[in-house]
matplotlib code that plots the C-alpha trace (Angstrom):
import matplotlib.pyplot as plt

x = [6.8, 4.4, 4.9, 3.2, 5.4, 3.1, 5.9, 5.4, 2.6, 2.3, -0.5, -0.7, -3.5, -5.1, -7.8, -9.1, -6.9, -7.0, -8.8, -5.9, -3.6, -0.3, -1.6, -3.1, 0.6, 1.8, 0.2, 0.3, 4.6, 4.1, 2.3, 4.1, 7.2, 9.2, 10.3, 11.7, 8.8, 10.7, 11.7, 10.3, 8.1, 7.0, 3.3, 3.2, 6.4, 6.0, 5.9, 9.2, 9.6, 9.1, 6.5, 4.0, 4.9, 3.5, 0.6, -0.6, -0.6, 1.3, 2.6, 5.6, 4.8, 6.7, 7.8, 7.6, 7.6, 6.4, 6.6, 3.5, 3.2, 6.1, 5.1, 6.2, 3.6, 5.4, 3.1, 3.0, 1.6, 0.5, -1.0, -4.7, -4.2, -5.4, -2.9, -0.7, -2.7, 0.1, 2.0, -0.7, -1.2, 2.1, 2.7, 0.0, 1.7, 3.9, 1.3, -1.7, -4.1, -5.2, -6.8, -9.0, -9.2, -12.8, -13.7, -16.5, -17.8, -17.2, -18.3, -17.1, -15.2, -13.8, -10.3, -11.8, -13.6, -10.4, -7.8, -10.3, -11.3, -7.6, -7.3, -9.9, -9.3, -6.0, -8.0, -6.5, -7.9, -9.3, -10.0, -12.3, -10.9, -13.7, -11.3, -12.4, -14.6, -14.4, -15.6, -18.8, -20.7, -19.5, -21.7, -19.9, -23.0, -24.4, -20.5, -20.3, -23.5, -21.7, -18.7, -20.8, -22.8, -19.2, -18.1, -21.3, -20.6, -17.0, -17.9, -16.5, -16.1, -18.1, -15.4, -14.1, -17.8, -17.3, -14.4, -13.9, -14.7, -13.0, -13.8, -11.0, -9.7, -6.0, -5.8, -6.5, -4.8, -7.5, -9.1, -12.5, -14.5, -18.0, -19.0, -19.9, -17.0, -14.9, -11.4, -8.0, -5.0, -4.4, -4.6, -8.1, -6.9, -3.5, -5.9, -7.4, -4.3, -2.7, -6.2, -7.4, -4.5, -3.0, 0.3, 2.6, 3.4, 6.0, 7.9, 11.9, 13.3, 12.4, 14.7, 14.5, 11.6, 11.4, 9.5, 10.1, 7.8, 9.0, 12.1, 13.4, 17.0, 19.4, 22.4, 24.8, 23.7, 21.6, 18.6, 17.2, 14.3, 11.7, 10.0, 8.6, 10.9, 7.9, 10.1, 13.4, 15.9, 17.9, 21.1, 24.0, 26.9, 23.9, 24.1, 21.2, 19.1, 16.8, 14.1, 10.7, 7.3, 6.5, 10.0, 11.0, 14.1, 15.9, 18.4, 21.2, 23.0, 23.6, 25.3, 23.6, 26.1, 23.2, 20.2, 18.0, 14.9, 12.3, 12.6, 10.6, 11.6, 14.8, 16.3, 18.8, 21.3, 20.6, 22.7, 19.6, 16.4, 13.3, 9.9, 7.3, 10.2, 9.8, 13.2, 15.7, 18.3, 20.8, 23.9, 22.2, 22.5, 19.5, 16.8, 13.2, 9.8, 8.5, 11.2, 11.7, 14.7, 15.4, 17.8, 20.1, 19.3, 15.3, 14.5, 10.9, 9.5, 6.3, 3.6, 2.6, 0.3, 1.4, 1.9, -1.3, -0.3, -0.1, -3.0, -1.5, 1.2, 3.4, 6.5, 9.5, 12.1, 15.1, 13.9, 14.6, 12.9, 15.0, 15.7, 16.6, 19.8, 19.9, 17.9, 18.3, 21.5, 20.8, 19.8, 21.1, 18.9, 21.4, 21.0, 17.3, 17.4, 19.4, 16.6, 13.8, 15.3, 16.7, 12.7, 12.5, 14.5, 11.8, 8.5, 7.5, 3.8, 5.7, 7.1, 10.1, 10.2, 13.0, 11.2, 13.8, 15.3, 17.8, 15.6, 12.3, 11.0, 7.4, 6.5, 3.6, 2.0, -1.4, -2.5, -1.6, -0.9, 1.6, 3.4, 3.2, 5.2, 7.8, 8.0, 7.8, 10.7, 12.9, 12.7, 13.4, 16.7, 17.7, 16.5, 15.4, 13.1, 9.4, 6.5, 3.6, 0.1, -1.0, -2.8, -4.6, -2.6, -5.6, -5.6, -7.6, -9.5, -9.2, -11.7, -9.2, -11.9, -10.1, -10.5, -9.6, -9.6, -12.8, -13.0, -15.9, -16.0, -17.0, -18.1, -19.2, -20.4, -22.7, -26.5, -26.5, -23.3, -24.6, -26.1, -23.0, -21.0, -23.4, -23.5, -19.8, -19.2, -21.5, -19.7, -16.7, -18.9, -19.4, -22.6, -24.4, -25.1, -25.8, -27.1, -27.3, -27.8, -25.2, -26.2, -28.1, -26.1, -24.5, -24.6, -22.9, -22.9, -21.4, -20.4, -18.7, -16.5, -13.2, -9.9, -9.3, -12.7, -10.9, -7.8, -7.7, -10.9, -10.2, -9.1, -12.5, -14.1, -12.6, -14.0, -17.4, -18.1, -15.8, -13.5, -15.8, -16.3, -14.2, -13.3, -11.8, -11.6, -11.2, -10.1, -12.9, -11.1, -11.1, -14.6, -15.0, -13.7, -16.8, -15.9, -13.8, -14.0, -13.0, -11.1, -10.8, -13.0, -11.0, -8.0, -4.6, -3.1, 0.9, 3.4, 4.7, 8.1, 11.4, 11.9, 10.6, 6.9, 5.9, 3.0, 2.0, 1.9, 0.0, -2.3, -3.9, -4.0, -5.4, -8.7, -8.4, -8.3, -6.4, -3.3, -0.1, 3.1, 3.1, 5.7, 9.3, 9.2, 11.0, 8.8, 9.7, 7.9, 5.5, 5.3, 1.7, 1.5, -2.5, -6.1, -8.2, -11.7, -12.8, -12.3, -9.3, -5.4, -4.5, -1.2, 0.3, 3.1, 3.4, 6.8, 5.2, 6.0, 4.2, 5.2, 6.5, 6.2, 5.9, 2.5, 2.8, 4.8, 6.1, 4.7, 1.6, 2.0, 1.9, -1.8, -2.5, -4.0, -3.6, -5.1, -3.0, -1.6, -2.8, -0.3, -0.6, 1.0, 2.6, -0.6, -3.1, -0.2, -0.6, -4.4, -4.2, -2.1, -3.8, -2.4, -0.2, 1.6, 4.7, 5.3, 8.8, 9.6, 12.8, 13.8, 12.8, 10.3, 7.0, 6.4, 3.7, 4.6, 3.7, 5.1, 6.0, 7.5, 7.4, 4.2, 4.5, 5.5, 2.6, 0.2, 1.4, 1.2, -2.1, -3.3, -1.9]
y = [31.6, 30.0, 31.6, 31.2, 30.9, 32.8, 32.2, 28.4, 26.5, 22.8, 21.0, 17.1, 16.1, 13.1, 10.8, 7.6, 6.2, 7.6, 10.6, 12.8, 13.6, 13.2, 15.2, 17.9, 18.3, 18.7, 21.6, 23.1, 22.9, 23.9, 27.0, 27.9, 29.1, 25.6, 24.8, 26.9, 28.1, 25.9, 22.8, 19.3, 18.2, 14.0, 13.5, 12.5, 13.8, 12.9, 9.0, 9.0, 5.3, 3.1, 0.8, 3.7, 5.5, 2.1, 1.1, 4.9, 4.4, 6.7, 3.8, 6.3, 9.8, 12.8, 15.9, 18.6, 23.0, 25.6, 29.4, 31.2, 35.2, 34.7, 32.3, 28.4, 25.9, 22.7, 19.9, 16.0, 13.9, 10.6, 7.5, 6.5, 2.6, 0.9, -1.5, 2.1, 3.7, 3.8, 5.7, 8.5, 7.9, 9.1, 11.7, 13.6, 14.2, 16.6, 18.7, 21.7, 21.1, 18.7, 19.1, 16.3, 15.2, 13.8, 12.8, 14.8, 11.5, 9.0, 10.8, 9.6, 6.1, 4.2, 5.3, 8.8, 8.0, 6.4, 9.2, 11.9, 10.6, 10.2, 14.2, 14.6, 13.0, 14.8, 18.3, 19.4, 21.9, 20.7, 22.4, 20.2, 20.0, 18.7, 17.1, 16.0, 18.4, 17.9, 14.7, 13.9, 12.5, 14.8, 15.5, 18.4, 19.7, 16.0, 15.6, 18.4, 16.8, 13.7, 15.2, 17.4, 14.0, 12.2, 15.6, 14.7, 11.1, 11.4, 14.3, 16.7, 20.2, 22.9, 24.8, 21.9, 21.9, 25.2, 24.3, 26.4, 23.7, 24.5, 23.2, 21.7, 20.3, 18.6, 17.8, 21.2, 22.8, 24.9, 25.8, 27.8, 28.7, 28.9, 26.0, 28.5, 30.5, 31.0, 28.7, 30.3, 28.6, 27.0, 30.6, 30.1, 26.7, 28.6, 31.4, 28.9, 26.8, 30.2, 31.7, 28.1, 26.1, 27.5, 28.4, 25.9, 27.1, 26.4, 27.8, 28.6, 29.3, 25.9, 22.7, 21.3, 18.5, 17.5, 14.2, 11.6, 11.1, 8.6, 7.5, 7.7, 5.3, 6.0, 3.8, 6.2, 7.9, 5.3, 6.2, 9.8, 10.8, 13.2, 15.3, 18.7, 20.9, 21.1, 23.1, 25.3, 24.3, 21.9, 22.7, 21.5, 20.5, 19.9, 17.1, 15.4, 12.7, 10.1, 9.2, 7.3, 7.5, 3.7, 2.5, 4.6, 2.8, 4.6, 7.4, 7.5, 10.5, 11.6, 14.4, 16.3, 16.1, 16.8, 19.0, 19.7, 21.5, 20.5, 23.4, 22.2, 18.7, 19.1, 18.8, 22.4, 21.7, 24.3, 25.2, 25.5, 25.0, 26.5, 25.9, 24.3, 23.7, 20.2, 18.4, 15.5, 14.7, 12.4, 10.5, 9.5, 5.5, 3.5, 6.7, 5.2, 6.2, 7.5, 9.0, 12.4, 14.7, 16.4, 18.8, 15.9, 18.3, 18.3, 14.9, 14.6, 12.4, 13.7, 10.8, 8.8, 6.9, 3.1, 1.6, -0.6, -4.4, -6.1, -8.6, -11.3, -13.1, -15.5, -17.6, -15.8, -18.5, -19.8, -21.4, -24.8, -25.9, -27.3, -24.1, -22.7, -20.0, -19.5, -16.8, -14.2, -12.7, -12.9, -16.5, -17.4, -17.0, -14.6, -12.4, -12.6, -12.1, -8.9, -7.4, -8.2, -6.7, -4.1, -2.8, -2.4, 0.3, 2.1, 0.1, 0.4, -1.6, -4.9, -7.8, -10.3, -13.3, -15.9, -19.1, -21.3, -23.0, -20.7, -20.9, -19.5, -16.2, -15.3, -11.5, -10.0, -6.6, -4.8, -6.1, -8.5, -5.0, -4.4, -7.4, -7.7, -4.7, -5.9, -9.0, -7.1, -3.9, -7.3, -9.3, -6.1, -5.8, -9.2, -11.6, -14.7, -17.0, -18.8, -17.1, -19.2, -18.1, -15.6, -16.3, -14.1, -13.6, -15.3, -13.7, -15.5, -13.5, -14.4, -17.4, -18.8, -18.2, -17.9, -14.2, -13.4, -9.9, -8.5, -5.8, -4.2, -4.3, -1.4, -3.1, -0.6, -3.1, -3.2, -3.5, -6.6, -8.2, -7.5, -11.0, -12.7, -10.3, -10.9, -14.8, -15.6, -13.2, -14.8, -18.1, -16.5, -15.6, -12.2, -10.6, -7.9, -5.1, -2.0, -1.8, 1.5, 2.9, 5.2, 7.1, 5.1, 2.1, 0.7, -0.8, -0.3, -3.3, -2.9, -6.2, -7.1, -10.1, -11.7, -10.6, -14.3, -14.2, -11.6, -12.9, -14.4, -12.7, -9.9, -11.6, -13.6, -10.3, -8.0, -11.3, -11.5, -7.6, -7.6, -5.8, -2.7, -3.4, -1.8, -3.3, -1.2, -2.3, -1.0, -2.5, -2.9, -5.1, -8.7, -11.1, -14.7, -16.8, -17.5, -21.2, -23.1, -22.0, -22.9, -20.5, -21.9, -23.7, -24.9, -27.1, -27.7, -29.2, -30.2, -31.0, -34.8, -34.9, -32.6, -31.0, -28.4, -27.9, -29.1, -28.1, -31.5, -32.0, -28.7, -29.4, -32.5, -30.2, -27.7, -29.4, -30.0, -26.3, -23.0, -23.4, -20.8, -22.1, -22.1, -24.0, -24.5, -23.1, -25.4, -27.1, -29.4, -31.9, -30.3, -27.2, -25.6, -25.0, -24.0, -23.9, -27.1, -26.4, -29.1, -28.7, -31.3, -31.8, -33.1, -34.8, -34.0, -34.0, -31.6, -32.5, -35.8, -35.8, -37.6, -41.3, -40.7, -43.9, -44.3, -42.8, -39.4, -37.0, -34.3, -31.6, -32.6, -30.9, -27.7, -27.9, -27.8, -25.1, -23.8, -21.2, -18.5, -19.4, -17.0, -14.8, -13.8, -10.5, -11.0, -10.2, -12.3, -15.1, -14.5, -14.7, -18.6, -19.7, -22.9, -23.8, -26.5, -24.2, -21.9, -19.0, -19.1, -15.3, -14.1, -11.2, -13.1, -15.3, -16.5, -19.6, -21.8, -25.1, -27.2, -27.4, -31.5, -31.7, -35.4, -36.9, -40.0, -38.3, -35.3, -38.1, -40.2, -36.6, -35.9, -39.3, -39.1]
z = [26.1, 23.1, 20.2, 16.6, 13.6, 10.8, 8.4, 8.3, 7.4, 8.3, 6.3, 5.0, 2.4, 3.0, 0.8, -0.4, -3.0, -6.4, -5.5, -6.9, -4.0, -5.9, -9.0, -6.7, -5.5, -8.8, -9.5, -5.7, -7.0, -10.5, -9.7, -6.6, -9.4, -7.7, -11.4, -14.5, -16.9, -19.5, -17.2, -18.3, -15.7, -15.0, -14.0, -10.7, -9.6, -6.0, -6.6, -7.2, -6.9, -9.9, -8.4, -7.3, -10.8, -12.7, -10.5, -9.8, -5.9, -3.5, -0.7, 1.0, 2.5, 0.7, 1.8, -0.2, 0.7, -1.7, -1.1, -1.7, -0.3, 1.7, 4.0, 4.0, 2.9, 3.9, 2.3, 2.7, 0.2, 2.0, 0.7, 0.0, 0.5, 3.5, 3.1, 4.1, 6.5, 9.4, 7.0, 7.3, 10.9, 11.7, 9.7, 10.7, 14.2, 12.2, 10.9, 11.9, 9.3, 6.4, 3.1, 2.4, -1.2, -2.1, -5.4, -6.9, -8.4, -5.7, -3.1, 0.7, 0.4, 3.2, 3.3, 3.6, 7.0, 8.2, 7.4, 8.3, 11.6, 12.7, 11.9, 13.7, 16.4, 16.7, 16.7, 12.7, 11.2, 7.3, 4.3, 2.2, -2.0, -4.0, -6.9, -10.6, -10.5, -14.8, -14.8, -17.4, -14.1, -11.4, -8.3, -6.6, -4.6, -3.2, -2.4, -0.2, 1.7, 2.2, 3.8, 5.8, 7.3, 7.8, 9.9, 11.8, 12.2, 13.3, 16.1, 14.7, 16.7, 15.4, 14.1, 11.6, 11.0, 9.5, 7.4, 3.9, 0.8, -2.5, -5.8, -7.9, -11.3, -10.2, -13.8, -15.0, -12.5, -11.4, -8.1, -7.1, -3.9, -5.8, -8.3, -10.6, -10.8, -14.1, -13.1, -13.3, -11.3, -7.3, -5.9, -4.1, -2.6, -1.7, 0.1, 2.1, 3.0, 4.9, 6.2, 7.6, 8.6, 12.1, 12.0, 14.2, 17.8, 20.4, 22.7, 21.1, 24.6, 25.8, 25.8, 22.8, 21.4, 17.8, 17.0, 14.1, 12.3, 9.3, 8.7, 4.9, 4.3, 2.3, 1.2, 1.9, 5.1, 6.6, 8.2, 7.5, 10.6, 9.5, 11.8, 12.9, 15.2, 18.5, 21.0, 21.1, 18.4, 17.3, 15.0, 13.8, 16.0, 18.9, 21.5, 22.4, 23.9, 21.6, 24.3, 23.2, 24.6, 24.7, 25.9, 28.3, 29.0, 25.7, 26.4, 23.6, 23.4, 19.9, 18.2, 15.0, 12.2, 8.8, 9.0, 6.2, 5.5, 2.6, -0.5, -3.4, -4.4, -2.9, 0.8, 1.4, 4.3, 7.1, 10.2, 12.5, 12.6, 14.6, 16.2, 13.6, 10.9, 9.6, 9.4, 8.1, 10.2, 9.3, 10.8, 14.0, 14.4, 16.0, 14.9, 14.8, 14.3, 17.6, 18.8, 20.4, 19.9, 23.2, 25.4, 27.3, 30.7, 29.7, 28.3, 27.9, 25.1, 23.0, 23.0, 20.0, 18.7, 18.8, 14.9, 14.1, 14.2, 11.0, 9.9, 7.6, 7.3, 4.4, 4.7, 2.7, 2.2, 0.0, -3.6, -3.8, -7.1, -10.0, -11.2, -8.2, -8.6, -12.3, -12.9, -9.5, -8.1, -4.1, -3.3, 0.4, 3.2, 4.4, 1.4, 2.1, 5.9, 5.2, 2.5, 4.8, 8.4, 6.1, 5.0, 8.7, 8.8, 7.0, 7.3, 10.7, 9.7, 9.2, 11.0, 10.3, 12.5, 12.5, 12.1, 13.4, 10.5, 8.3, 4.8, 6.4, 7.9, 8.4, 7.7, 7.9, 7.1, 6.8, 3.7, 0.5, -1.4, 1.3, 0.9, -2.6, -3.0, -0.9, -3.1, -6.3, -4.8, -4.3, -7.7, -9.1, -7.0, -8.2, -5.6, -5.8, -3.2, -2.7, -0.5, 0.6, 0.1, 2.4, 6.0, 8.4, 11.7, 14.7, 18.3, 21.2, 23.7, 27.7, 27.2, 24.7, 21.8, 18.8, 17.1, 13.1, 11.3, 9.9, 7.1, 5.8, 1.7, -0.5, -3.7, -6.3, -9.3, -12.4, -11.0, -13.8, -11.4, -8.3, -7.5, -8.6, -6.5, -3.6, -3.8, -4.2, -1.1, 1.2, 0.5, 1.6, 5.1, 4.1, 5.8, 3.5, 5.8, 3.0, -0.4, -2.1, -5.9, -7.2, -10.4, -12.6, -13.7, -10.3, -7.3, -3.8, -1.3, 1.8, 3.3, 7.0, 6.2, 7.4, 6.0, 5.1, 2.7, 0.5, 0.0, -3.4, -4.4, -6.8, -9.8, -9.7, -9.0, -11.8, -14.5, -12.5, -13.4, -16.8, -15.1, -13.7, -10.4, -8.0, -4.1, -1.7, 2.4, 5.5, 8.8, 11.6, 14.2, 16.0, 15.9, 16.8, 14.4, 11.6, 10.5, 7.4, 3.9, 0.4, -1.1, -5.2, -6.4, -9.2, -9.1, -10.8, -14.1, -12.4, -14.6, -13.5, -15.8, -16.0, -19.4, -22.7, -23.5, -26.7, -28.5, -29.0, -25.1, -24.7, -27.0, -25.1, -21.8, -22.7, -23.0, -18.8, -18.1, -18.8, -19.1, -18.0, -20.1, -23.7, -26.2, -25.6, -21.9, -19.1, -16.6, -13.7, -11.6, -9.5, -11.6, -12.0, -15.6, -15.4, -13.8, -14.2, -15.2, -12.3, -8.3, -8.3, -9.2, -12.3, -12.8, -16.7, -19.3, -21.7, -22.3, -24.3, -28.0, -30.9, -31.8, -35.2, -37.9, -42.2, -41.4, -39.0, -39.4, -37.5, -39.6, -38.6, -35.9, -37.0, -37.6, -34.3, -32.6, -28.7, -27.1, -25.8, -22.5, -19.3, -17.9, -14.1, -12.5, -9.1, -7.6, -9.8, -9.0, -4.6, -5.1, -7.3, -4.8, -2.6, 0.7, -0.8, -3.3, -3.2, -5.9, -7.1, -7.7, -9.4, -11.4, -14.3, -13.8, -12.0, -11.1, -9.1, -7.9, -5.3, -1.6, -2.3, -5.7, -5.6, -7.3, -5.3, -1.8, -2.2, -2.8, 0.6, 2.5, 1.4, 2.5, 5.5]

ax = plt.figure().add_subplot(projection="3d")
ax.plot(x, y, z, "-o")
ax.set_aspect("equal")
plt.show()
């Protein structure tokens, strides 16, 4: 018999990135008595890996439960990227409700549509947090409009139409149902959670169903599946049967050895665990995503939504430049074979193919954000190898008409940028479709344009509006391909000799363009040591010292003057990159080169 567990309540929060998830979290923990009154608390706490704590960006669900009036409030923090998005598809299988985080600034943004029309489409119950409520230029009142007409858009059903809005400061750690109440603490957002998310239902006589949902690793344990208890109970010492909705061929019997249950930040071992508890279970070999937990006499897998296919692509393979192994501690293919199938275990958005010779695999993902914190997660754990730039992933339709990606762009820029913004976009075959003010001082284009057109676009962007514009993209699906573009319009300055930068050497190239290497750094033929200021490749030394005689000296050289050389980030580094080029990544170093290190050999190649 279905039974409700009012105990327990199930609820994920969802919203475009930066909109204050994670903080919101914070204080949901800190106020719900989780930690001592005198305990020393990080910002952030949930982004517990080092990556999302430097670049402020939640990329992995977390689990998290808080007690408040006796009842459970399990809570997932999910991220606000695109580039993440099947993280939050997934994880909302586990849950009865949402709260959807809107900035009271921002308004509605495109990850907000996306994340709130998979809730709704899965019939959640949402309670709507107007965040940053504090800011100088807050809009808390048109805000509310906004979501209103996106719950009109998306269909939604006239009881989500009726869903409670409550007005927050994360920061502050304040919550309030009217604008124009005096703030205190969470407790009106707490209110809402238990009065407006339903409490999970099941049936605990039944065999047993419990679905994973995402699958944490663990060096010690292995794989750690995550899921929400649907049916009966599962406990430890159990037997039962992993089936799958999309392969119905899987039937592995398995035996429950670890069961935890979220408390706080922590997981607590249990011994059993009932309808509309959410789970980890660990020990149980060949656990994926998808998968159902069942009774090995009843075994009936829960459907699932099928993990969106990745959209680009770039060659991961073994350095081979002249500096190859000196600076990283995994080189061998096999070393990086194992990393890559090993980020399987718990990225179910990406790919890793084989591509037929041991020093290559192609991987792709949703996004270059997604890949570029694979690459940046392995420098940091010592490896060493070269990607190639990045490429959208083509489909044909039945006619055999080749298809590519298309995004649409939300560009929010300076109305003095907006033409800039506007022409260089169009180049890159994007098709302005909206134009709106917001506030006073900028601009919102909306543009439909191929995934291909934005890669390499945003450090150009960020100097086109001095670093105030901001681009954020959202998946719209396959179109007929939309013809050859240029992606740089600049070429560049190669190093042609083997040895140290001299200042001397420098000096004469910087004139050509902007240069990435300063003194006394090695450089090796085929190296890209900067940007030329023209369209193409420049061949230079800046190993070349002066000719000393009676009349020159080398103190002469001192006098001279370069400009400080430009530094990319890993990401800045994946956007320069021409088709011709490899970035050489290790723990210490970044490095452009090109695919032919040979002047003489890249020239015959390129003629041919």
């Amino acid at each position: 018999m279905i039974q409700k567990r009012e105990d327990i309540r199930n609820v994920a929060i969802i919203a475009h990135v930066d909109h204050g998830k994670t903080t919101l979290v914070d204080d949901l923990l800190k106020q719900s008595g989780i930690f001592r009154e005198n305990q020393q608390i990080t910002e952030r706490v949930m982004d517990s890996n080092a990556i999302e704590r430097e670049r402020g960006i939640t990329i992995l669900s977390k689990n998290t439960a808080v007690h408040y009036k006796g009842i459970k409030i399990n809570i997932v923090d999910t991220p606000g990227h695109a580039d993440f998005g099947g993280e939050v598809e997934r994880v909302l299988k586990m849950v009865n409700g949402v709260i959807l985080v809107v900035d009271a600034f921002e308004g509605v943004m495109p990850q907000t549509k996306f994340v709130l029309r998979k809730a709704l489409a899965l019939d959640l119950a949402v309670v709507v947090c107007i965040n940053k409520i504090d800011r100088p230029q807050a809009r808390p009142l048109e805000v509310v409009d906004e979501v209103l007409e996106l719950l009109l858009d998306l269909g939604a059903s006239d009881e989500q139409l009726d869903c409670p809005f409550v007005f927050a400061s994360a920061k502050n750690g304040t919550a309030v149902l009217d604008f124009l109440d005096e703030p205190k603490d969470m407790k009106p957002l707490f209110d809402k959670i238990v009065e407006w998310i339903p409490a999970p239902e099941g049936d605990p006589d039944a065999p047993t169903q419990a679905l994973i949902s995402t699958i944490d690793y663990n060096e010690y344990v292995g794989r750690i599946g995550v899921g929400k208890v649907d049916n009966g109970s599962v406990q430890i010492g159990q037997e039962l049967v992993i089936c799958n909705y999309h392969d119905p061929e899987k039937m592995q019997k398995v035996k429950i050895t670890n069961l935890f249950e979220f408390e706080g930040l922590k997981k607590i071992e249990v011994e059993r665990a009932d309808v509309g508890a959410i789970v980890a279970i660990s020990g149980v070999t060949g656990i994926s995503i998808g998968d159902t937990l069942c009774s090995p006499d009843h075994p009936e897998p829960i459907e699932f939504q099928k993990i969106s296919e990745p959209t680009i692509a770039m060659q991961f393979m073994v350095n081979d430049s002249p500096f190859a192994g000196q600076e990283g501690k995994y080189v061998t293919s096999r070393h990086i074979r194992d990393r890559l199938f090993r980020e399987l275990n718990t990225d179910v958005s990406l790919r890793v193919e084989d591509m037929g010779n041991d020093n290559s695999y192609k991987v792709s993902g949703r996004g270059e954000l997604h890949l570029s914190v694979l690459i940046e997660n392995m420098r940091r754990e010592g490896y060493e190898f070269a990607v190639s730039k990045a490429e959208v992933l083509y489909r044909t339709d039945e006619n055999g008409k080749k298809l590519e990606p298309m995004e649409t762009a939300y560009v929010d820029v300076p109305n003095d940028c907006t033409g800039v913004v506007i022409e260089k976009l169009s180049k890159r075959k994007g098709l302005l479709q909206n134009m709106t003010a917001i506030g006073e001082s900028s601009t919102r284009l909306e543009f439909l344009i191929p995934s291909r057109g934005l890669i390499g676009y945003r450090g150009e962007f960020l100097t086109d509006t001095r670093g105030e514009g901001i681009i954020n993209t959202s998946f719209e699906g396959y179109e007929p391909y939309k013809g050859d573009m240029d992606y740089r319009s600049r070429g560049s300055l190669v190093s042609f000799v083997n040895g140290e930068s001299v200042t001397y050497g420098l000096f004469n190239a910087q004139d050509r363009g902007d240069l990435f290497i300063g003194p006394g750094e090695k450089v090796y033929e085929g190296m890209v040591i900067g940007e030329n200021a023209k369209y193409e490749d420049i061949e230079l030394n800046v190993c070349k010292t002066k000719h000393l005689t009676n009349t020159r000296s080398s103190s002469a050289d001192e006098a001279l003057r370069l400009t400080p050389p430009v530094r990319l980030s890993l990401e800045e580094s994946l956007d320069f990159l021409e088709t011709d080029e490899l970035l050489e990544v290790t723990p210490e170093s970044l490095r452009i080169r090109k695919k032919i290190l040979d002047t003489k050999l890249r020239k015959k190649a390129m003629r041919s």
